[in-house]
mmCIF file of the C-alpha atoms, coordinates in Angstrom:
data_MODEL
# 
_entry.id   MODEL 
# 
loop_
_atom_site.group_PDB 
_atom_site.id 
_atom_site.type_symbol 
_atom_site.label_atom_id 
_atom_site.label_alt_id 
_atom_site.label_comp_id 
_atom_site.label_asym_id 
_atom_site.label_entity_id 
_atom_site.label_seq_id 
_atom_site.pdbx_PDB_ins_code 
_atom_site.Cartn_x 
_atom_site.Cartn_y 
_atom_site.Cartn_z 
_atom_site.occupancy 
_atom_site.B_iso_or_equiv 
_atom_site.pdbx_formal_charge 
_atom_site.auth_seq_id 
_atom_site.auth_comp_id 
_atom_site.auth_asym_id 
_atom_site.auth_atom_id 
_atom_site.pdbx_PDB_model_num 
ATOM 1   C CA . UNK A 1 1   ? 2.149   -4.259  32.778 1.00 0.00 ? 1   UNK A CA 1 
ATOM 2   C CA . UNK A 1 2   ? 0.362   -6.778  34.330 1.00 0.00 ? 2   UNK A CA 1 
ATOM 3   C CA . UNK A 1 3   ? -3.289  -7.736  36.692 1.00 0.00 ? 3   UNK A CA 1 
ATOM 4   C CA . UNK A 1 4   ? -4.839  -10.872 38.581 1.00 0.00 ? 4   UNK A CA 1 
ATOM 5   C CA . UNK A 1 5   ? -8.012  -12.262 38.237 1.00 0.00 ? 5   UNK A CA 1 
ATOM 6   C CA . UNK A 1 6   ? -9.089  -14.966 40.314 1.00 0.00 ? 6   UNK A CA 1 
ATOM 7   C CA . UNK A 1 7   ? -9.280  -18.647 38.269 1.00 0.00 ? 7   UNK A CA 1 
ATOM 8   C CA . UNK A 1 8   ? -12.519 -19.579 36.978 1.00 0.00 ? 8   UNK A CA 1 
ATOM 9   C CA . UNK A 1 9   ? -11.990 -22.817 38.061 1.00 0.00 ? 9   UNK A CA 1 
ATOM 10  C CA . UNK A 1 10  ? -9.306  -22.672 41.291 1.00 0.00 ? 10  UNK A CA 1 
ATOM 11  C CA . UNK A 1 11  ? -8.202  -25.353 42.573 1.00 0.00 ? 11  UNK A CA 1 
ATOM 12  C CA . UNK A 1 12  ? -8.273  -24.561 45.905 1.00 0.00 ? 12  UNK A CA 1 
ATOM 13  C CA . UNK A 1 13  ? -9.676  -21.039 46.869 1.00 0.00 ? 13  UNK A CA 1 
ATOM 14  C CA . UNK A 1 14  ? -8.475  -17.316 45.864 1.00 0.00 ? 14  UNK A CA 1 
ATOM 15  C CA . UNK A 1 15  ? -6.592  -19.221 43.052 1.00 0.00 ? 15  UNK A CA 1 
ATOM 16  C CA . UNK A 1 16  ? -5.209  -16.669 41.511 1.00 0.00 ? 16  UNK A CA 1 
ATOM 17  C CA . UNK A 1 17  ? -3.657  -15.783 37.975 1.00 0.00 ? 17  UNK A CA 1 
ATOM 18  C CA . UNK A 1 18  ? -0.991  -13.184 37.601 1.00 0.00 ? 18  UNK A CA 1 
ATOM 19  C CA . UNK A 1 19  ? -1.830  -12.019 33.511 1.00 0.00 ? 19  UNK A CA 1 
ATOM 20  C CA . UNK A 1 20  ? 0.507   -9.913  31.400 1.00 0.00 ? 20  UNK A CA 1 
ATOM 21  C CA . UNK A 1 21  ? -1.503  -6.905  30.003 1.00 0.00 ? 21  UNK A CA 1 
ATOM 22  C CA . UNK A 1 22  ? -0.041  -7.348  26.782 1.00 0.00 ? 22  UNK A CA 1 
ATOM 23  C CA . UNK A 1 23  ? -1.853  -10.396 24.448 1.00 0.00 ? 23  UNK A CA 1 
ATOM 24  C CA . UNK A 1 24  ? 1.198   -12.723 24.183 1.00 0.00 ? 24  UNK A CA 1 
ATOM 25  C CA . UNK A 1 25  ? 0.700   -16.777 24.313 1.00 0.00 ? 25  UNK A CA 1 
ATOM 26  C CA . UNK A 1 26  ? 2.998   -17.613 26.970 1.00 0.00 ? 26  UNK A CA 1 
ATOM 27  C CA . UNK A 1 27  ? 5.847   -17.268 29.183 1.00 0.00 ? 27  UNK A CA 1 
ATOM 28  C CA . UNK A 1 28  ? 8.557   -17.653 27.032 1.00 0.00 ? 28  UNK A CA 1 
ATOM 29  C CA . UNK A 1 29  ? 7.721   -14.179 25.090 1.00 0.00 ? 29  UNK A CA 1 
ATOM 30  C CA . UNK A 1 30  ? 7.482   -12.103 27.822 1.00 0.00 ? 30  UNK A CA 1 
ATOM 31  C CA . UNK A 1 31  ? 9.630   -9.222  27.968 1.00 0.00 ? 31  UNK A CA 1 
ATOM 32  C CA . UNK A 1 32  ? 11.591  -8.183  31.327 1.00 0.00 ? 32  UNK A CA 1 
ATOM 33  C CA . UNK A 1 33  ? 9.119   -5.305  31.878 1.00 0.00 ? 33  UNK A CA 1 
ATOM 34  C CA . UNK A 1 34  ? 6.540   -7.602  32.243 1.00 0.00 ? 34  UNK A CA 1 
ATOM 35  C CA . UNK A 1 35  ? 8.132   -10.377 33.772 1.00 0.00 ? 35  UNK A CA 1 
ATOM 36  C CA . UNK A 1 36  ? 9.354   -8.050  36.751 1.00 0.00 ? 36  UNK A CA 1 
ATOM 37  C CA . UNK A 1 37  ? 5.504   -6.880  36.981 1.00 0.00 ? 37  UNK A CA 1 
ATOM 38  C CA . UNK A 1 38  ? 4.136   -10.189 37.289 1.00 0.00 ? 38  UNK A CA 1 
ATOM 39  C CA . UNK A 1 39  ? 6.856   -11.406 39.896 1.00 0.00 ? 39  UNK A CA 1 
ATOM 40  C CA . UNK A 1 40  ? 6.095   -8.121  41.711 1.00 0.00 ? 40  UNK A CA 1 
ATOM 41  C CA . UNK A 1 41  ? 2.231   -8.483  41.453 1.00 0.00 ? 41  UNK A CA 1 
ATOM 42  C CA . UNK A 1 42  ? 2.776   -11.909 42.950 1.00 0.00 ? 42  UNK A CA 1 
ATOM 43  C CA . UNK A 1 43  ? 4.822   -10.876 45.653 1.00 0.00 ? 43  UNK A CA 1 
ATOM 44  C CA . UNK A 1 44  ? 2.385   -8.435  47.006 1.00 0.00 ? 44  UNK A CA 1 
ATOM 45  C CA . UNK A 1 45  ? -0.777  -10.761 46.760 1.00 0.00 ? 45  UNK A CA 1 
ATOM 46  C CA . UNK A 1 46  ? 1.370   -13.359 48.469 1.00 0.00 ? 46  UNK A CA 1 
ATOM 47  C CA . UNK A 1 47  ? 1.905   -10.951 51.272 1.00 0.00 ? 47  UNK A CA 1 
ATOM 48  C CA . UNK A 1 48  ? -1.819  -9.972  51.080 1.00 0.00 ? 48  UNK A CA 1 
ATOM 49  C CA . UNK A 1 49  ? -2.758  -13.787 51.301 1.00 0.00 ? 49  UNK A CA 1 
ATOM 50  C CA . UNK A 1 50  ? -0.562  -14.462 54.302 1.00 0.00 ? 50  UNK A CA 1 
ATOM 51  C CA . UNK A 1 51  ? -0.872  -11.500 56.367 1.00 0.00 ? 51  UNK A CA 1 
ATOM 52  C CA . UNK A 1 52  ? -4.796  -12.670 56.521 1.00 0.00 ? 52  UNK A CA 1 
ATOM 53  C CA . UNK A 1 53  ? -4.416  -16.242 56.935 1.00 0.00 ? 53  UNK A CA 1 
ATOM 54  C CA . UNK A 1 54  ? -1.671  -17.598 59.062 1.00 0.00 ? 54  UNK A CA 1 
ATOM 55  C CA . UNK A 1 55  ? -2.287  -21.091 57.660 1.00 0.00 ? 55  UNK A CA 1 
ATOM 56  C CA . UNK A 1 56  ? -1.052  -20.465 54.233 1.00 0.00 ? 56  UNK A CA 1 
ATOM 57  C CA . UNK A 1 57  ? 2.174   -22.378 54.527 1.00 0.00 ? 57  UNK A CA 1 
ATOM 58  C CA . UNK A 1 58  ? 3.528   -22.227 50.528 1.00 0.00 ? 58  UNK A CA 1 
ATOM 59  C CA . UNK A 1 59  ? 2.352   -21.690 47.226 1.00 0.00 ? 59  UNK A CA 1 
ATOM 60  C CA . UNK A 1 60  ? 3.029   -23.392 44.015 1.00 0.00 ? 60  UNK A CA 1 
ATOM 61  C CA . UNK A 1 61  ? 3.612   -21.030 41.218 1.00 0.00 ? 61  UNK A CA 1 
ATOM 62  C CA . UNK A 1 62  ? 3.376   -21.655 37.430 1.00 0.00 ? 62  UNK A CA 1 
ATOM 63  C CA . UNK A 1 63  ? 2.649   -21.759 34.217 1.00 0.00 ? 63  UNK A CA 1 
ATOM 64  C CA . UNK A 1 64  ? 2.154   -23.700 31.608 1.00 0.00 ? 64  UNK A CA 1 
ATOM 65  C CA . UNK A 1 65  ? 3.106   -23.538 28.161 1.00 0.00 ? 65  UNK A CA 1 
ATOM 66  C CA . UNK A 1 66  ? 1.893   -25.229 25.205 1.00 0.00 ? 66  UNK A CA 1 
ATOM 67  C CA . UNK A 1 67  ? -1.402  -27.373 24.482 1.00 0.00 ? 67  UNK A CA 1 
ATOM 68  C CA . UNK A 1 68  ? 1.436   -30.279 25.158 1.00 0.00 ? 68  UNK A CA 1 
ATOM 69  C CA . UNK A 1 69  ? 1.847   -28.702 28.730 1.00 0.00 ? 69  UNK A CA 1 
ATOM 70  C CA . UNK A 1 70  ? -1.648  -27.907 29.563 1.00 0.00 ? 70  UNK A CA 1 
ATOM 71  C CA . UNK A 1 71  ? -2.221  -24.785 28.654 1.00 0.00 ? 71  UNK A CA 1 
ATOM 72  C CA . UNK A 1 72  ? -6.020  -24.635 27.173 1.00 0.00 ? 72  UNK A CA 1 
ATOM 73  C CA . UNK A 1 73  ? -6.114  -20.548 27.285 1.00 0.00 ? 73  UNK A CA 1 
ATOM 74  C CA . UNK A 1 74  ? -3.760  -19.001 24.934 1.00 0.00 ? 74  UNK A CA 1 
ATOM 75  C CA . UNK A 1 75  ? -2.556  -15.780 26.470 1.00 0.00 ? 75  UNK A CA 1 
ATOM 76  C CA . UNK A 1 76  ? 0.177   -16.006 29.431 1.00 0.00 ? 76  UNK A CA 1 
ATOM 77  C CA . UNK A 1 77  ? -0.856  -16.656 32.696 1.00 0.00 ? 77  UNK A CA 1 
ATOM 78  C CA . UNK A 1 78  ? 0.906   -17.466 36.174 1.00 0.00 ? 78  UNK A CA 1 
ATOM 79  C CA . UNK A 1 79  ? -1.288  -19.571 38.625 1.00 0.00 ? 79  UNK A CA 1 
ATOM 80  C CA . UNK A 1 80  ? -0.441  -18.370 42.246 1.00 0.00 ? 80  UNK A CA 1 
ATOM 81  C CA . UNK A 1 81  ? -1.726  -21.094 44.454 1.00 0.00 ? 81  UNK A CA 1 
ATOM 82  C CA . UNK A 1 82  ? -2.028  -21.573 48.226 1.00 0.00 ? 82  UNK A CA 1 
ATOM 83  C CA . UNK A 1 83  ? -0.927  -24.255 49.844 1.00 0.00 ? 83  UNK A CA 1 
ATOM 84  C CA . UNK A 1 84  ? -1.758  -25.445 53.442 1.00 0.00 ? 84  UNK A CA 1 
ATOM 85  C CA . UNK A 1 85  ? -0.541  -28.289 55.454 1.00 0.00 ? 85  UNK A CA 1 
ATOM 86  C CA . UNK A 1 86  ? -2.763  -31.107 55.091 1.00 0.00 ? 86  UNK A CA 1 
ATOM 87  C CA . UNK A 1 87  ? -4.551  -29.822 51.674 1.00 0.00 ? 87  UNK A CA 1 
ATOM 88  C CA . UNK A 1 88  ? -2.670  -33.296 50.038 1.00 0.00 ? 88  UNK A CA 1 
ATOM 89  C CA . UNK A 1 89  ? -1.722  -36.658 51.521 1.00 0.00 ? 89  UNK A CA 1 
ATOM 90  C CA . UNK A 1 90  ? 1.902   -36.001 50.120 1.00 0.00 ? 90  UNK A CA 1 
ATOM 91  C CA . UNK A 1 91  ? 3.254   -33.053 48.444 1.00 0.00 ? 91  UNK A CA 1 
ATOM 92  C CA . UNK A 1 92  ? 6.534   -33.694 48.232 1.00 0.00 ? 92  UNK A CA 1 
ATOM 93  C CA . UNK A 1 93  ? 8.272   -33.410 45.288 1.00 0.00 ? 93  UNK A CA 1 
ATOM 94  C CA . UNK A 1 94  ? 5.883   -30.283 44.140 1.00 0.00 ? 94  UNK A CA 1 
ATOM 95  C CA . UNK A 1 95  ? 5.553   -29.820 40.437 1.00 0.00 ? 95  UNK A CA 1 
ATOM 96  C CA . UNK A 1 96  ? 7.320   -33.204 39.325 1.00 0.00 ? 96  UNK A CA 1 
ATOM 97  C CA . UNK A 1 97  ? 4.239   -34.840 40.271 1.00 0.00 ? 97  UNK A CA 1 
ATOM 98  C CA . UNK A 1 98  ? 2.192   -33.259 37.006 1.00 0.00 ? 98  UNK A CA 1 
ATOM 99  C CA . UNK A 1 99  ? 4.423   -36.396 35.073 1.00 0.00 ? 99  UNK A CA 1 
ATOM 100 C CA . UNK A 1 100 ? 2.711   -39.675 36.678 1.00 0.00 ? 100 UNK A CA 1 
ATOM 101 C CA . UNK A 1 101 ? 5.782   -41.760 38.599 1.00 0.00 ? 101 UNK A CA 1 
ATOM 102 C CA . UNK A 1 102 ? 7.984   -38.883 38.340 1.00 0.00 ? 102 UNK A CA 1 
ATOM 103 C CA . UNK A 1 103 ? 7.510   -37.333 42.349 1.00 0.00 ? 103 UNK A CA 1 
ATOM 104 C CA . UNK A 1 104 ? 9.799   -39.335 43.611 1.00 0.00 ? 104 UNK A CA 1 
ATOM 105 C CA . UNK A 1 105 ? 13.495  -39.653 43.040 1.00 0.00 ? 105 UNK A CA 1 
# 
């Protein structure tokens, strides 16, 4: 139900994108089939990832959905993303920082 490609333009490298193999636009109409493959697809190239490189410390997962959100390729995709201390001067807060002013609360 689902493969990963690595991005054409990561953001940091072996960005990778988790891809339903059924043409739908986003997230949001995804069936459970598919959902469960992608979550599992991700869970086993996370465990690939770290079992190389001890100094993958996180990930950020997503998607987005909508031109509104971001989203420039129309067919679902989940970005899996390493994360390493140090790769940002301050990643707290995570994904709230996409919305200027809004990483901090």
């Amino acid at each position: 139900f689902a493969i990963a490609y690595r991005d054409k333009y990561p953001v940091v490298p072996m960005h990778t994108l988790i891809i339903p193999k059924r043409h739908c636009t986003d997230v949001f109409e995804l069936d459970v089939h598919e959902l469960k493959a992608m979550h599992d697809l991700s869970m086993k190239i996370k465990e690939q990832y770290t079992g190389k490189d001890a100094s993958i410390k996180g990930f950020n997962i997503g998607y987005n959905s909508g031109e509104v959100a971001g989203q420039t390729i129309f067919h679902c995709h989940m970005h899996l993303i390493k994360r390493r201390i140090g790769d940002v001067s301050n990643p707290i807060r995570g994904v709230r920082n996409i919305i200027t002013g809004k990483g901090g609360y």
